[in-house]
Every structure is written in structure tokens, then in C-alpha cells.
C-alpha positions as CSV (number, residue, x, y, z in Angstrom):
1,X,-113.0,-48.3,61.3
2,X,-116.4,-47.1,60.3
3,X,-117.0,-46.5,56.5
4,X,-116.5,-43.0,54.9
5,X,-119.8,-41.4,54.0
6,X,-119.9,-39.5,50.8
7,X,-122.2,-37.2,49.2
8,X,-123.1,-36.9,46.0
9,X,-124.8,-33.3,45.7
10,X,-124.1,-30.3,48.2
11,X,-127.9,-30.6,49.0
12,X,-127.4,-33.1,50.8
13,X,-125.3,-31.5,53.4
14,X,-127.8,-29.0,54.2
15,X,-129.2,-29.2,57.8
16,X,-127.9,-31.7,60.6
17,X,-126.1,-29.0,62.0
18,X,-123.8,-29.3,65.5
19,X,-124.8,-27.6,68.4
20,X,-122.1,-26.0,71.1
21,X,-122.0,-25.3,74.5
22,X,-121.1,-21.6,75.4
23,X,-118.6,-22.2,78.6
24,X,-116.6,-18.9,78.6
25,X,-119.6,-16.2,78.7
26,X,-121.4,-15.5,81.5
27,X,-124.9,-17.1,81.2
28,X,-126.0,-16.7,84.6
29,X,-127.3,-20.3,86.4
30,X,-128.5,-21.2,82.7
31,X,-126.2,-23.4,80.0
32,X,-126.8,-22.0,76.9
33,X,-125.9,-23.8,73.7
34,X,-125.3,-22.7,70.1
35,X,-126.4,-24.5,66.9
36,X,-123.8,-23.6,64.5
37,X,-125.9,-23.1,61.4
38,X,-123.1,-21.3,59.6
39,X,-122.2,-25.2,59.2
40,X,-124.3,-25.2,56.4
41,X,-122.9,-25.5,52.9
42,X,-124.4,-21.8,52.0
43,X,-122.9,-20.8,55.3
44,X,-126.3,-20.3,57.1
45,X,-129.4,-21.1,58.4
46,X,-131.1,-20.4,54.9
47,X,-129.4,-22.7,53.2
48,X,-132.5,-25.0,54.7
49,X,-135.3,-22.6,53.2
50,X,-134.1,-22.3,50.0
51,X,-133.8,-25.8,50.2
52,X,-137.5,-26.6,51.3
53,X,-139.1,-23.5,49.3
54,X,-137.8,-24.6,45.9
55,X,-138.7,-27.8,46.4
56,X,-141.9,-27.2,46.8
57,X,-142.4,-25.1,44.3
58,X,-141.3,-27.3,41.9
59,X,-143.7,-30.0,43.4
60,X,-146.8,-27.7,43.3
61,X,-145.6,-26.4,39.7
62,X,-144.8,-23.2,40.0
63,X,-141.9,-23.1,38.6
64,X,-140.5,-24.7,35.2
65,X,-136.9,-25.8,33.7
66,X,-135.2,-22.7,32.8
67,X,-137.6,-20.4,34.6
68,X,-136.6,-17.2,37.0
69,X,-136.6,-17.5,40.4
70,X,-137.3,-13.9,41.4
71,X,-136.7,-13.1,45.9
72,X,-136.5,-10.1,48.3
73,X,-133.8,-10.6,50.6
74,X,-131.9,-8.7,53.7
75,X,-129.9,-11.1,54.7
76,X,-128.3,-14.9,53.8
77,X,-132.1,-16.1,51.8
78,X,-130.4,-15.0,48.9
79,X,-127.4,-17.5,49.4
80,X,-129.4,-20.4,50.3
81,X,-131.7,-19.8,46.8
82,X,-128.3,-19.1,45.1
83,X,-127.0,-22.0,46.0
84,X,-130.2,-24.4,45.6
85,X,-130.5,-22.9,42.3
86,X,-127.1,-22.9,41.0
87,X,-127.4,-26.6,41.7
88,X,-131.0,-26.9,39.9
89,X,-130.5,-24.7,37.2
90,X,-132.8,-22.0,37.9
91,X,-131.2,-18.3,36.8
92,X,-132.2,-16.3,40.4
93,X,-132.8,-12.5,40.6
94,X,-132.6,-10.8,43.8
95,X,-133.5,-7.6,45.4
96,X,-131.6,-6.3,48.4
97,X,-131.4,-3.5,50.4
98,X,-128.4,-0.9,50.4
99,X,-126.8,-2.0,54.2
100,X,-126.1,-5.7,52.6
101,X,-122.4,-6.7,53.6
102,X,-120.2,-6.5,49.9
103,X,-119.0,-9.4,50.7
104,X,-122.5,-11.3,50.9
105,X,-123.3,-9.2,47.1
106,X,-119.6,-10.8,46.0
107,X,-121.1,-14.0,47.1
108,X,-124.4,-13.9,45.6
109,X,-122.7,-12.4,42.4
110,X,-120.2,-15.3,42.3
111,X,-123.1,-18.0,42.7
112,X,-124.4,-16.7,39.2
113,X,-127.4,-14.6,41.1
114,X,-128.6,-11.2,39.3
115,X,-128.4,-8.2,42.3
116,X,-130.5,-5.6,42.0
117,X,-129.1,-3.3,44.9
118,X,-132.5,-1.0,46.3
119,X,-133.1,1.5,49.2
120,X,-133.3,0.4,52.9
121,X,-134.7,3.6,54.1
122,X,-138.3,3.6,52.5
123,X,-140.9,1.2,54.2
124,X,-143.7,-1.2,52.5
125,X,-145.8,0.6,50.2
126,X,-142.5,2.2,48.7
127,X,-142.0,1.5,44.6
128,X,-138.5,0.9,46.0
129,X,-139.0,-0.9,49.1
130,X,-137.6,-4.4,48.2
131,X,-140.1,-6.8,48.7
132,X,-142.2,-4.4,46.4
133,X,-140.2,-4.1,43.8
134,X,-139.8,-8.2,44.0
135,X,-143.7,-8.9,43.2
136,X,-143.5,-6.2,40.7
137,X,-140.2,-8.2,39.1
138,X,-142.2,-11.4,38.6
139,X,-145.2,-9.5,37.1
140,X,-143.5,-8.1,34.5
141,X,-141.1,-11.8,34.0
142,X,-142.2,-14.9,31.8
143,X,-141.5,-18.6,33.8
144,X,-140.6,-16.5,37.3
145,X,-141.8,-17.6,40.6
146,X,-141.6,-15.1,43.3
147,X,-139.8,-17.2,46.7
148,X,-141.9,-14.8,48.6
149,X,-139.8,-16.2,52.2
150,X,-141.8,-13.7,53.8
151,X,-145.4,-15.6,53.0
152,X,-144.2,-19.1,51.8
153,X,-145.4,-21.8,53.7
154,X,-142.6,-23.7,53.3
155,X,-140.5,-21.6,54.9
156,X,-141.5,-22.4,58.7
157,X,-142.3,-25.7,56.9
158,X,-138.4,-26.6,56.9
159,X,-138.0,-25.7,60.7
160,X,-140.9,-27.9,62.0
161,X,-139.3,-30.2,60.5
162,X,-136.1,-30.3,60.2
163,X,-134.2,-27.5,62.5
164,X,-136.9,-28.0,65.8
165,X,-136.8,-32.3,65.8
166,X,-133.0,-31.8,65.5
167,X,-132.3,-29.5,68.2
168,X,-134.9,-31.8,70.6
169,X,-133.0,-35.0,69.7
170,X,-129.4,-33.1,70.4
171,X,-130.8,-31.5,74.1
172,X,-131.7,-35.6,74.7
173,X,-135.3,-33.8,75.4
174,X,-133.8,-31.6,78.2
175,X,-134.3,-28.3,77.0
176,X,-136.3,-24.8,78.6
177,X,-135.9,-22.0,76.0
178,X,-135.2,-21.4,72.1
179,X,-133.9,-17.8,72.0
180,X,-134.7,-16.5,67.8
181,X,-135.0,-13.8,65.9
182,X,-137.4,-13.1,63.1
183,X,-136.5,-11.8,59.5
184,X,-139.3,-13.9,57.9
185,X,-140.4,-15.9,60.9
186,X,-139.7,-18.8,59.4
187,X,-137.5,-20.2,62.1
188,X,-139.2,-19.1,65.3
189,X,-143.1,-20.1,63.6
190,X,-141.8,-23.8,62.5
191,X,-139.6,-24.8,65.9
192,X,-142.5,-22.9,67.9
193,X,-144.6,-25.3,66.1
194,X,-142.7,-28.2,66.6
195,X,-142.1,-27.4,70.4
196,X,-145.9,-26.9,70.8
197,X,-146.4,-30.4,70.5
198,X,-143.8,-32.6,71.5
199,X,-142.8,-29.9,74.4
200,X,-145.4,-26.8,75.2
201,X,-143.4,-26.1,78.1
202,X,-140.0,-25.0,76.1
203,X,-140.3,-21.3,75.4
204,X,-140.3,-19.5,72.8
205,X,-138.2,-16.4,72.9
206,X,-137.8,-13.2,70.7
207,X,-134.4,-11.7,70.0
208,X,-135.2,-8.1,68.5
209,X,-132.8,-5.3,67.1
210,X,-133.7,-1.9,68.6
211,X,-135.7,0.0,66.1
212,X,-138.0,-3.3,65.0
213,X,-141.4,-3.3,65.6
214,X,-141.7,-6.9,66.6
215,X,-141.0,-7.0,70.5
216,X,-143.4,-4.2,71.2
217,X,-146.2,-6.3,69.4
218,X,-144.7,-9.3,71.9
219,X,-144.6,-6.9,75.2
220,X,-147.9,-4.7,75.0
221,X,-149.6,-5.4,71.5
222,X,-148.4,-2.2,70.3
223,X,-147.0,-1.5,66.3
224,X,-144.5,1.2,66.9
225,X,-143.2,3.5,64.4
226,X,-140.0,1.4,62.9
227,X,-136.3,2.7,63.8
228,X,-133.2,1.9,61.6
229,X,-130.2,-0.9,63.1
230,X,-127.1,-2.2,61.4
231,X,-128.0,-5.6,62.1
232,X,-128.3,-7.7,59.2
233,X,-131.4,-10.3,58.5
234,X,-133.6,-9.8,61.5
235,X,-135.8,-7.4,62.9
236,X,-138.8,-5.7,60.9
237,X,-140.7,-2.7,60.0
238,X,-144.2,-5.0,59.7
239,X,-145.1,-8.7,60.7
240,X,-144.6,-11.0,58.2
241,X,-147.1,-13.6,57.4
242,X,-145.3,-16.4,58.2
243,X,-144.4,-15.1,62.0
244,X,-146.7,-16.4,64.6
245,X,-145.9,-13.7,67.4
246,X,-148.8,-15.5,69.8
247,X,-145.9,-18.2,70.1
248,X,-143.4,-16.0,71.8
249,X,-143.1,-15.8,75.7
250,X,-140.7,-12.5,76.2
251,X,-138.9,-10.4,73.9
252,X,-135.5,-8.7,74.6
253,X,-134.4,-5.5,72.3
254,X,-131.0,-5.4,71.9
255,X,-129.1,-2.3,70.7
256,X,-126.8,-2.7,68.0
257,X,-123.5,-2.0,69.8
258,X,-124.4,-4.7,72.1
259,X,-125.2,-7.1,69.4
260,X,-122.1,-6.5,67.7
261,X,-119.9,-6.2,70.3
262,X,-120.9,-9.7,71.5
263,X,-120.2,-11.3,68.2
264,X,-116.3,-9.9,68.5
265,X,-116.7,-11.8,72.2
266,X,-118.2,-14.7,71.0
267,X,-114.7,-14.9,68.7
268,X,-112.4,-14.3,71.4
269,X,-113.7,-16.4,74.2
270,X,-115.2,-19.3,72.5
271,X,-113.4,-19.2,68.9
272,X,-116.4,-18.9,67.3
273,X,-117.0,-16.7,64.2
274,X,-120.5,-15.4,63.9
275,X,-123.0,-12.8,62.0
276,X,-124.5,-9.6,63.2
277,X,-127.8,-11.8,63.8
278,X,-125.9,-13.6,65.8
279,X,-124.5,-11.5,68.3
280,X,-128.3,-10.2,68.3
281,X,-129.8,-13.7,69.2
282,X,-126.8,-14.3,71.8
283,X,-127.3,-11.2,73.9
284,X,-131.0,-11.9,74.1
285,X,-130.0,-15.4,74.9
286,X,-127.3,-14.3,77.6
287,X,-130.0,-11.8,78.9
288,X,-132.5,-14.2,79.2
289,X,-129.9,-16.7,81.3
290,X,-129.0,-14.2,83.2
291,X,-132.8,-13.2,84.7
292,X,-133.5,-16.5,85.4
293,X,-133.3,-18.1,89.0
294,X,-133.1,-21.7,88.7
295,X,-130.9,-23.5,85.7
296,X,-132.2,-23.7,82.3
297,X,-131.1,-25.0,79.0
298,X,-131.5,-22.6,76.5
299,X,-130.4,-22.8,72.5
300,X,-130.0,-20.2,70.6
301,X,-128.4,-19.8,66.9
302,X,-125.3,-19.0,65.1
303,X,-127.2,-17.8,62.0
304,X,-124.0,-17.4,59.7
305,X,-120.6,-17.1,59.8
306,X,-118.6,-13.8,60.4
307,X,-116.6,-14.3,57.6
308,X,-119.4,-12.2,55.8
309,X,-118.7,-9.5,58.4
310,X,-115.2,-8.7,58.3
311,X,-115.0,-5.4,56.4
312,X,-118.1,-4.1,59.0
313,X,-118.3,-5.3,62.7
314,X,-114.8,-7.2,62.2
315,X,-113.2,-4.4,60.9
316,X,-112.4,-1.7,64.2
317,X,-112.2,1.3,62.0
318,X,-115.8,0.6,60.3
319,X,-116.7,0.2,64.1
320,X,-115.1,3.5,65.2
321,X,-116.7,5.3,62.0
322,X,-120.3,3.8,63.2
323,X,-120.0,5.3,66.6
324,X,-119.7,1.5,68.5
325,X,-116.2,1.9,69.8
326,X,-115.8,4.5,72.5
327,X,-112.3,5.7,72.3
328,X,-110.9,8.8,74.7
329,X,-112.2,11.7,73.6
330,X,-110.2,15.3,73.6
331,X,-112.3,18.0,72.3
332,X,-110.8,19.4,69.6
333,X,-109.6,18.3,66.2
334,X,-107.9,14.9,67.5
335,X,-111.5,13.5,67.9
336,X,-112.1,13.5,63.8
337,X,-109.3,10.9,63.0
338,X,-110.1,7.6,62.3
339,X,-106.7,6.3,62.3
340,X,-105.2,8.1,65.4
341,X,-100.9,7.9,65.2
342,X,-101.0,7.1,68.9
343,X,-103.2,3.8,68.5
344,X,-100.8,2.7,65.5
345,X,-103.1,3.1,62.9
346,X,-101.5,5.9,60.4
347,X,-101.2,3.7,57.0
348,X,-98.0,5.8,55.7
349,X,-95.0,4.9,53.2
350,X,-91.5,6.0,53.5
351,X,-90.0,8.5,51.0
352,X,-87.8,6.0,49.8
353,X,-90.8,3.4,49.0
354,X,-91.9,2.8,45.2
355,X,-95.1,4.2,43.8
356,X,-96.1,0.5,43.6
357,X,-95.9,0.4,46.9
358,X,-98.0,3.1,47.8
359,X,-100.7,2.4,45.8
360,X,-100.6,-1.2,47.1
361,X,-101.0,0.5,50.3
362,X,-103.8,2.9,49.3
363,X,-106.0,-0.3,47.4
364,X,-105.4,-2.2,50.6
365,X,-106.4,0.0,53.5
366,X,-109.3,1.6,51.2
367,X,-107.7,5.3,51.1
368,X,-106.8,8.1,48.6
369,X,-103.9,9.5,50.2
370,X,-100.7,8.2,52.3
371,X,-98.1,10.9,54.5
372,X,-95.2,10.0,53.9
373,X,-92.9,9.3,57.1
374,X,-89.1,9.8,57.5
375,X,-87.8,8.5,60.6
376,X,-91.0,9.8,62.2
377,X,-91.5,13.0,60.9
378,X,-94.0,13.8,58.1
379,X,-92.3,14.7,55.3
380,X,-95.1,14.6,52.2
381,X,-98.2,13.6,51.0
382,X,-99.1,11.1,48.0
383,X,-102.3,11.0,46.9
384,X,-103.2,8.9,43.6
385,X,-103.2,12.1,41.5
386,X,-100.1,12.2,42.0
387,X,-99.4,8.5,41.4
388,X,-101.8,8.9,38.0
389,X,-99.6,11.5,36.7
390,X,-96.3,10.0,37.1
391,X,-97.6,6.3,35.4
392,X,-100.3,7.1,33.2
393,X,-98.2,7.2,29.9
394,X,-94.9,5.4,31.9
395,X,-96.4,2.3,33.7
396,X,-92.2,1.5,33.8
397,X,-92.5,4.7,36.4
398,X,-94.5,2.4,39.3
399,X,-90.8,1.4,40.1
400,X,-89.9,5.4,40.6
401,X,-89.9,6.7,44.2
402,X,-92.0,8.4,46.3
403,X,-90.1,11.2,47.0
404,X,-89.8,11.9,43.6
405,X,-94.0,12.7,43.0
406,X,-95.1,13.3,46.7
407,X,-96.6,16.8,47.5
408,X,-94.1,18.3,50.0
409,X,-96.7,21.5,50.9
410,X,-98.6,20.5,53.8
411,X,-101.6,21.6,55.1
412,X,-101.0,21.2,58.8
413,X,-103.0,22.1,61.5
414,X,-103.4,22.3,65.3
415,X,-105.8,20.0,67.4
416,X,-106.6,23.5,68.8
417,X,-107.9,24.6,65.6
418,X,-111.6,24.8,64.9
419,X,-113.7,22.5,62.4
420,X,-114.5,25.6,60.2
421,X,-110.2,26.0,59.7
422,X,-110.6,22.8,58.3
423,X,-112.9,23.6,55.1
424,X,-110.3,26.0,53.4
425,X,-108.0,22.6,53.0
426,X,-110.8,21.1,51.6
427,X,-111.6,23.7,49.1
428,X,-108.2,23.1,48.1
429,X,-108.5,19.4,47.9
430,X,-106.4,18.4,50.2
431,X,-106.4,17.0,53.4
432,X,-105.6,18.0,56.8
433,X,-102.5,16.9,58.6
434,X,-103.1,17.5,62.4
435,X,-99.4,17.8,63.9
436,X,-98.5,19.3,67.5
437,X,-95.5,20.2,69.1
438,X,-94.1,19.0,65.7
439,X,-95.6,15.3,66.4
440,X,-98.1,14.0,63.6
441,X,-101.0,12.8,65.4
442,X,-102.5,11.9,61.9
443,X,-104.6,13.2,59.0
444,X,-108.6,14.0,58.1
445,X,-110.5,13.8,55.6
446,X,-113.3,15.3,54.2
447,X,-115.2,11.9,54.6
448,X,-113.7,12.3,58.3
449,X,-115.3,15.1,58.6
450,X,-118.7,14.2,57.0
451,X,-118.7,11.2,59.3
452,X,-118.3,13.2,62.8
453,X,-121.0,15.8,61.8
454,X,-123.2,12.3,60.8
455,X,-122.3,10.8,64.0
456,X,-123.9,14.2,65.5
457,X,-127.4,13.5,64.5
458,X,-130.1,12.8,67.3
């Protein structure tokens, strides 16, 4: 038996990450292959910038015992500092755009990290676009060093280094294409690097989220006006400084249905649970397999794990409110609920349940309001007004029932109805219980409502 190896700092796991072959999805004449980088300790591929960054930082003395370290982040940067400084007792302060996953801010929160939560709508220049406001942070901080990923050498550093030699000693030297994206450009400049001069004829390819400028600059040298995409920690509104485009040989834009809807296949055929970034990197990388006409070997990236993803592309009702699950569509008032009766998905409680039930059931499913259901037929509505009432001098009354506070006036209406029927019940605040031929086919909200007419936009 060989000896046990043990660690002796977290650190020390970062990097040496496995890579996977892809066998169940359809890559063409190609075998594509996954490097798991959610493997890392921080749960992704950051975990190996924060790493090198700090580091050299502290070698080039730019930052002191006790100081701030102050970064801009959109996706898992923020984790790998957190982590790395956590360990090296550096407080961190982060900026971060508003479309962050909560449960990445949870993280970040948990590691000890400051959050200052900005807008993800304005561009550079901005006072609130979040790399702005980081330089302007470490202006106005004693002992901070702003990370800067975006310009800091060591960034693309830790890839030519680290993540390119690894992935050329795994392929045994047999390999044709690296399929990455670019939130800094870290990854793609440093294993483009690497590749350049142990293997120029391995490609370089960009994986880009519809709206990002980046594959335009890559297919015809032109900086189009910047879209918006769900996708978390790649793409861009500008080039950063440490992304070397000149290295890339095709781009591929991928839209971000189809990156998130091959994430959620890249859990069910290959039981592997990845980020948005990811299903963005593995649709390029299946779309590159697929063009080609002889077989390649091609390696792409599980950037981080899903597990940061399950109340958003995991979750089929965030999916259904963004517009990326088509489901059949009726024409009338069925079309505005989220949680359709004949799919199963009416959260309800039973007139006989305890009010401790129902608001277990309203914190867990994220709503205001339940109908309550006897024997199939809706009988009430419980909203936590109602629950508020009954408890707020008598928490003894969370054992009561729910018959005895629910609201037995209904405001029912037919699919046939129009969308302007619907704003009287919401004057009234109260919601809309959408029952035919005596069947409840289940209830809308206001935020329903606000959600279709969003959904309506161009």
C-alpha cells in the first residue's frame, strides 16, 4: 500500500485538477474532455489566481500584514481571493455586480469577505460600474492593494504555468483544441502562451455569451455595442488587458438558453454538476467537435461547480420565469402561471394543516400566499397577513389551523379573461385564482404578471 499524503494548508490543494472524458454527448468525430476545475478547494478555476495574484503581491510588496485587499469581481475571483486571504489574513473587500448567484454572495459573506453589491447595467466609465468603483475603493483605503484580475500579470501568469503544462502532460501531448472563455483572459492568454511554445499547432478557441463583444473582435475586428446575458464570469463589454485575442483561432457565440440548457445535460448524461460558464464553454466546445471532419482532441473547462446555480439554472421555475423553458402555450390567462396545477407545481396546504406548516411552506418555496386544497377543490387562501395576525401576540397560535385564519373570498377568474380583469384583484391585494369548469388551474401574482409583460420586451 502506497503512503497517505497529507496536506497541511488548503493552498496546497489548489490546481492538479482531473480531467474527464465527455462519452454521452454528441461531439461529432472529436473526443472532447473536461478539466474539472470545480475540483478546486474554492470550487473553481480561480481558486489558482487568487492563489498566484496574492502571492505576488506580497513578493513585490504591495501589500502588508493586516492590509485590504480591495477586487472587482463577476464571477468565482472573489472566492479564490476569499479563500487565499482568509488563509493569509488579509480582510478582502469586493465589488460585484447585481446578477451574482446569492448563493456565491452567502459564500463570499461566509469566507469573512466585505460585499459591496453594485449595478450590472451601466458600462466602464460608470461611477457604479464595478471595476470603477474598485480603483476608486483603494484610493480612498490605507494598506489596500487593488487585485486588479483584469490587468494583473499574474493572472495569465498562473495558467502558463500551472493550468496549460497540466492539461499537456494529462492529453500525453495528443491534443488539437482548448475551447475557453474570457472574463479576465487570464486563462485563455496564459495556456495560449504555454501552447505557443511547446505546441503552436493546438488552437486556441473562444467560447463567447451572446451580447459580449469579444467574438466580433475575433471574427471581423469589429467592437460591437455590448448586449446583456445571464451567464455568470465570462463574456465582456471591453477587452481586458490581460486577454491576448491575436491568440484565438474561431469564436463561437452561444446564447444563453443554450448555455444553460447544456449544463442541466451535462448533469444528466455525464453526472457532472457544472456553472453557467460552463455550459457556455461546453456548447462552443460541442460546436466546434461537431464542424470538424477528421477527429480531434479537444479540452475544454468545468469552471465551477453547479452547486452555486441551483436557485437559477437548476431551479425550473427561475428557468420558466427567464423565458428558457418553452412550455405549451394557450393564449389566455393560463400562460401567466408559473406553477401550472397540471405540471404538479401548485405549492398548497390543506385546511386541516397548522399555520406552522404553511408558513414552512411559504419560506421554502419563496412565496407569500398558499390556496388551500380540500380533496382537490380550492377552498381558501393564506397569505402571511393572515398568518401575522393570528401569532403576532400568540406564537402558542402557530399550532392553530388553517382553516381557522384562511381568507375563504376568492378572487377567481377565467383563463378567458383578459390581463386588464386582472389589475382590480391586484388593487385589492390579492391574487388571482384562475379556475375553469370548477378545476383550479392555479394562481398569479402580481410579480406573475410583471414577469410576462418583462418577458414581452424586444
Amino acid at each position: 500500500m502506497g503512503a497517505d499524503v497529507t496536506h497541511g494548508s488548503v493552498l496546497d490543494l489548489i490546481g492538479n485538477t482531473p480531467i474527464l472524458e465527455l462519452t454521452k454527448m454528441d461531439a461529432g468525430p472529436c473526443q472532447l474532455f473536461v478539466k474539472l476545475e470545480s475540483q478546486n478547494p474554492g470550487g473553481s478555476i480561480k481558486d489558482r489566481i487568487g492563489l498566484s495574484m496574492i502571492n505576488a503581491a506580497e513578493r513585490d510588496g504591495k501589500i502588508k500584514p493586516g492590509g485590504m485587499l480591495i477586487e472587482a469581481t463577476a464571477g468565482n475571483t472573489g472566492l479564490g481571493l476569499a479563500l487565499v486571504a482568509a488563509q493569509k489574513g488579509y480582510r478582502l473587500t469586493l465589488v460585484v455586480p447585481d446578477k451574482m448567484s446569492q448563493e456565491k454572495i452567502f459564500h463570499l459573506k461566509a469566507m469573512g469577505a466585505e460585499v459591496i453589491m453594485t449595478r450590472s447595467d451601466v458600462g466602464k466609465g460608470h461611477p457604479e460600474y464595478y471595476q470603477d468603483m474598485a480603483e476608486r475603493l483603494q484610493r480612498e483605503t490605507e494598506n489596500s492593494f487593488w487585485v486588479n484580475q483584469f490587468a494583473n500579470p499574474a493572472n495569465p501568469l498562473a495558467h502558463e504555468t500551472g493550468t496549460g503544462p497540466e492539461i499537456w502532460e494529462q492529453m500525453d501531448h495528443e491534443l488539437d483544441a482548448v475551447v475557453c472563455g474570457v472574463g479576465s483572459g487570464g486563462t485563455l492568454s496564459g495556456i495560449g502562451r504555454f501552447m505557443g511554445k511547446v505546441a503552436p499547432h493546438v488552437q486556441m478557441v473562444l467560447a463567447d455569451p451572446e451580447g459580449s463583444v469579444l467574438a466580433g473582435i475575433v471574427e471581423d475586428g469589429e467592437m460591437r455595442e455590448a448586449g446583456s446575458w445571464v451567464v455568470e464570469g465570462i463574456g465582456e463589454d471591453f477587452v481586458p488587458p490581460n486577454c491576448d485575442l491575436s491568440l484565438v483561432a474561431e469564436a463561437h457565440v452561444v446564447p444563453d438558453g443554450e448555455a444553460l440548457h447544456t449544463a442541466r445535460e451535462l448533469l444528466l448524461r455525464e453526472g457532472v454538476l457544472a456553472g453557467s460558464s460552463s455550459g457556455t464553454l461546453i456548447a462552443a466546445a460541442l460546436s466546434y467537435c461537431r464542424a470538424q471532419t477528421e477527429p480531434k482532441r479537444v479540452v475544454t473547462f468545468v469552471c465551477d461547480s453547479g452547486n452555486k446555480y441551483l436557485s437559477k439554472m437548476f431551479n425550473d421555475y427561475w428557468m420558466i420565469e427567464q423565458g428558457f423553458v418553452e412550455r405549451k402555450q394557450h393564449g389566455d390567462l393560463r400562460d401567466l402561471i408559473t406553477r401550472r396545477a397540471d405540471e404538479g407545481g401548485v405549492v398548497s396546504v390543506a385546511p386541516s394543516d397548522t399555520l406552522l406548516i404553511a408558513y414552512g411552506r411559504m419560506r421554502l418555496y419563496d412565496v407569500s400566499q398558499l390556496p388551500v386544497m380540500d380533496e382537490g377543490d380550492i377552498v381558501g387562501i393564506v397569505d402571511e397577513s393572515d398568518i401575522l395576525l393570528a401569532v403576532h401576540r400568540h406564537p402558542d397560535r402557530f399550532g392553530g389551523l388553517v382553516r381557522e385564519v384562511m381568507s375563504s373570498r376568492l378572487e377567481l377568474v377565467s383563463p378567458a379573461m383578459s390581463i386588464d380583469d386582472l389589475l382590480p384583484v391586484f388593487r385589492g391585494d390579492h391574487v388571482a385564482l384562475v379556475v375553469e369548469d370548477g378545476r383550479f388551474l392555479g394562481l398569479i401574482t402580481k410579480v406573475d404578471l410583471l414577469n410576462h409583460l418583462r418577458l414581452q420586451i424586444p
